[in-house]
DOVEXGU-916826 format. One line per 2 residues: number of its first residue (from 1); their letters; for each residue x, y, z of N, C-alpha, C, CB. Coordinates in Angstrom, 1 decimal. Glycine has a CB too. Example, Ala and Ser with C-alpha at 12.3 -4.5 7.8 and 13.67 -1.06 7.14 Angstrom:
1	as	13.2/-5.7/7.8/12.3/-4.5/7.8/13.2/-3.3/7.8/11.3/-4.5/9.0; 12.8/-2.2/7.1/13.7/-1.1/7.1/12.9/0.0/7.9/14.1/-0.6/5.7
END
This chain:
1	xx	83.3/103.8/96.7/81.9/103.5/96.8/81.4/103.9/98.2/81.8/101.9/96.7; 82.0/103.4/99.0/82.1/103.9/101.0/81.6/105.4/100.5/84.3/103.9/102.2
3	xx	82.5/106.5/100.0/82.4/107.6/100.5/81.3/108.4/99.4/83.9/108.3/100.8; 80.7/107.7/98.4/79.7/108.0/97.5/78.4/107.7/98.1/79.8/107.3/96.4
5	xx	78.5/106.6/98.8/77.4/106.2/99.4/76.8/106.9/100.6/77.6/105.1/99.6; 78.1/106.7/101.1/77.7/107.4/102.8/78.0/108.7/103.3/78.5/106.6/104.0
7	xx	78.9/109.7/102.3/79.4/110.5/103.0/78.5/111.8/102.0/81.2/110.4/103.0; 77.3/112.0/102.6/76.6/112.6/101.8/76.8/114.1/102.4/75.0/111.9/101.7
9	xx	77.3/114.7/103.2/77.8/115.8/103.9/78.9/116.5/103.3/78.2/115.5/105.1; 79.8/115.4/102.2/81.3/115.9/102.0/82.2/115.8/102.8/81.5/117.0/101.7
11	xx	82.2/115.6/104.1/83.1/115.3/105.3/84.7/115.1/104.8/82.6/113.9/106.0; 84.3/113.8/104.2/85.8/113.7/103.5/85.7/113.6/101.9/86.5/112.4/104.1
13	xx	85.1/113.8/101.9/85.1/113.8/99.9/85.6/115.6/99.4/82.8/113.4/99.0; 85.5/115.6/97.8/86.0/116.5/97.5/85.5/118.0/97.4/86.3/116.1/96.5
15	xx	86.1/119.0/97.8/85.5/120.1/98.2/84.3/120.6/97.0/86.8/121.2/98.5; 83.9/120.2/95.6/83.0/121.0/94.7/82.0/119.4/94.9/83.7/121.6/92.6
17	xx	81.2/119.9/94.1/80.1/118.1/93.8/79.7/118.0/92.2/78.2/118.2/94.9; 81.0/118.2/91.9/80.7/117.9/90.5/81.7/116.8/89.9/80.8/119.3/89.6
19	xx	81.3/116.3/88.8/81.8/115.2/88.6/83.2/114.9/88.3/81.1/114.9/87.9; 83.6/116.1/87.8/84.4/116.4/87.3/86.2/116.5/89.0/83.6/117.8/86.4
21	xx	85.1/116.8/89.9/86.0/117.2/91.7/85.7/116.0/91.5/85.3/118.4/93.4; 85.1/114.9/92.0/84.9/113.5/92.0/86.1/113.0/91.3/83.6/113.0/91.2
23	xx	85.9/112.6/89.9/87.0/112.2/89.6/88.5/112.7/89.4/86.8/111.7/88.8; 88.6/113.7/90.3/89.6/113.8/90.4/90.0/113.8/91.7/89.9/114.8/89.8
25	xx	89.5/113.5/92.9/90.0/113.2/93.8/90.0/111.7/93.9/89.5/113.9/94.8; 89.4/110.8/93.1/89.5/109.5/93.2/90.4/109.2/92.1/88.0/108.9/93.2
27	xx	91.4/110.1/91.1/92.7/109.8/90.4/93.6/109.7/91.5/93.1/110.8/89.3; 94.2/110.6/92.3/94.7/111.2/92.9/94.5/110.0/94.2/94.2/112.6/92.9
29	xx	93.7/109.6/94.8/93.2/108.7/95.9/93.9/107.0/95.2/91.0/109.0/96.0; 93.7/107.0/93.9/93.9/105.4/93.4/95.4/105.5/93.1/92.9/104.8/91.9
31	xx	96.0/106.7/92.9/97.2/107.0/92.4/97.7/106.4/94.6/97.4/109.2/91.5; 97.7/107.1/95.1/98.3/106.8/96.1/98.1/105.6/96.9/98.1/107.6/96.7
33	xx	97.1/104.8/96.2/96.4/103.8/97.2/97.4/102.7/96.4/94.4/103.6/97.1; 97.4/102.4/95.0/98.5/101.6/94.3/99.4/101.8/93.3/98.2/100.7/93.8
35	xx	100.0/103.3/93.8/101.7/103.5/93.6/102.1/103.3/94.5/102.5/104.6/93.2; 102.1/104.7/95.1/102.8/105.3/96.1/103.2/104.9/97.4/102.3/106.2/96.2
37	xx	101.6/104.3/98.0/101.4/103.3/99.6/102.6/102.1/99.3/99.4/102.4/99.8; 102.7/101.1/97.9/103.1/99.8/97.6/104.4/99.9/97.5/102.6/99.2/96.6
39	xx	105.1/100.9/96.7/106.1/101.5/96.4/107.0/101.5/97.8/105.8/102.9/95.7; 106.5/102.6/98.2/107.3/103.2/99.7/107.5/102.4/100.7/106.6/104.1/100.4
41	xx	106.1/100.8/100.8/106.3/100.2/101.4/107.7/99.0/101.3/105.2/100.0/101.3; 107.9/98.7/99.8/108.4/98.0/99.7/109.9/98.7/99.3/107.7/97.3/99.0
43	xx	109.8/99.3/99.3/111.5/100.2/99.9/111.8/100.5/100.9/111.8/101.5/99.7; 111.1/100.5/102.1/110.9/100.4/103.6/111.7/99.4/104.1/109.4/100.0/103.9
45	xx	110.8/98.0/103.5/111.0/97.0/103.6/112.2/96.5/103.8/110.7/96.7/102.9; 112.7/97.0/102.5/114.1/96.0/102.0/115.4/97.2/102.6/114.2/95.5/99.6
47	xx	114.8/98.3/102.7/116.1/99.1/103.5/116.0/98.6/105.0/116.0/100.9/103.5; 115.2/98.1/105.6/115.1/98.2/107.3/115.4/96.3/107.6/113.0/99.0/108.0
49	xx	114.0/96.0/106.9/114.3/94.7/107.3/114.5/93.3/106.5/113.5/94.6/108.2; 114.8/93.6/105.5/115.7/92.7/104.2/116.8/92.5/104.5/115.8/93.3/102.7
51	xx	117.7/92.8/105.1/118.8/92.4/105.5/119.8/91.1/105.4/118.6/92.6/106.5; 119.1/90.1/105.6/120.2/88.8/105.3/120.7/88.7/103.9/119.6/87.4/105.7
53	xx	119.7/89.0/103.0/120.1/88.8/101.2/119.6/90.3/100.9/119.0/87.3/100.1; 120.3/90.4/100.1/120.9/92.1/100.0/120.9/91.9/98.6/122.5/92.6/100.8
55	xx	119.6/92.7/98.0/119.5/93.2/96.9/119.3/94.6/96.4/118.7/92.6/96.6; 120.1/95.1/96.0/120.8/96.4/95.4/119.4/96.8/94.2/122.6/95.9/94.5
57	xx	119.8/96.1/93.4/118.8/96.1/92.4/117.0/96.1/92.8/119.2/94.8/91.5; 116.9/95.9/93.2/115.6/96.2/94.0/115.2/97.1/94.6/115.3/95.7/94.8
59	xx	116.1/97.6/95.5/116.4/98.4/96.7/116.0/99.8/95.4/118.4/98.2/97.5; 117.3/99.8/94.5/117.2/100.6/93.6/116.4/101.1/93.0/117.7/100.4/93.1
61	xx	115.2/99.9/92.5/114.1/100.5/91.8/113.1/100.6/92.4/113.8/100.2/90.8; 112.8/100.1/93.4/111.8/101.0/94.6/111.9/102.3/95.0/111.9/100.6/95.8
63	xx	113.3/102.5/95.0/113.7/103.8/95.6/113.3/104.9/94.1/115.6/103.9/96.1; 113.6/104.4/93.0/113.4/105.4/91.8/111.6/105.5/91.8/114.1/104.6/90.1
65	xx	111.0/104.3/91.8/109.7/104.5/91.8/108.9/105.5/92.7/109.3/103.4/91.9; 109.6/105.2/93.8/109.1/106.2/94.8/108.9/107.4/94.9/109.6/106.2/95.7
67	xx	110.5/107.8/94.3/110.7/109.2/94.0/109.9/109.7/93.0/112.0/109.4/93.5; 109.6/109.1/91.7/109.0/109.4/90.6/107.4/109.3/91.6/109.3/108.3/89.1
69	xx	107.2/108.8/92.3/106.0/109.0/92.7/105.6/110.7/93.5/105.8/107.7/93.7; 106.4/110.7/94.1/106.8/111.7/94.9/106.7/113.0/94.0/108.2/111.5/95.5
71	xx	107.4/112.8/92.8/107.5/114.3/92.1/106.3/114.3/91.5/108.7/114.7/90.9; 105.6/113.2/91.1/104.2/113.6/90.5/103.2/114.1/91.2/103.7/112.5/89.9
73	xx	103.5/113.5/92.8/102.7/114.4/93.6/103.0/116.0/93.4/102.8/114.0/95.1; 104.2/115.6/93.9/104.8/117.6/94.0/104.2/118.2/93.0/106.5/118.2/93.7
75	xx	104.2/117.8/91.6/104.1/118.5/90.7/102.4/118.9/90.9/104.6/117.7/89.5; 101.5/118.0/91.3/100.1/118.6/91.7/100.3/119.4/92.5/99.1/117.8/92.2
77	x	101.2/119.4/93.6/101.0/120.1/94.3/101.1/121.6/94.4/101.4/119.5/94.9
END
């Protein structure tokens, strides 16, 4: 909304102005805002400072999610 509203220059929005560049930088923007950021965070987390109870299984599927996040980027990329 922020950058529809205000960023009438393109500054930071998507390089075309069609709707089509729009929603696709705002897939790509929501993809990272709640996978990727939440994911990585919470593997962070439990590898650095989770430490007294030690969950494997967690650990584990943060780390898979992450990755799978990761190659879906690559793969845009």
């Amino acid at each position: 909304y922020i950058r529809r509203i205000y960023d009438k220059d393109n500054k930071i929005g998507p390089r075309g102005n069609t709707e089509q560049d729009q929603a696709d930088l705002e897939t790509w923007e929501y993809l990272l805002l709640t996978t990727l950021a939440p994911m990585s965070s919470q593997c962070n987390y439990l590898q650095r400072f989770h430490n007294k109870i030690k969950n494997d299984d967690a650990l584990e599927r943060y780390q898979v999610q992450t990755l799978r996040c990761y190659d879906i980027l690559e793969g845009q990329l």
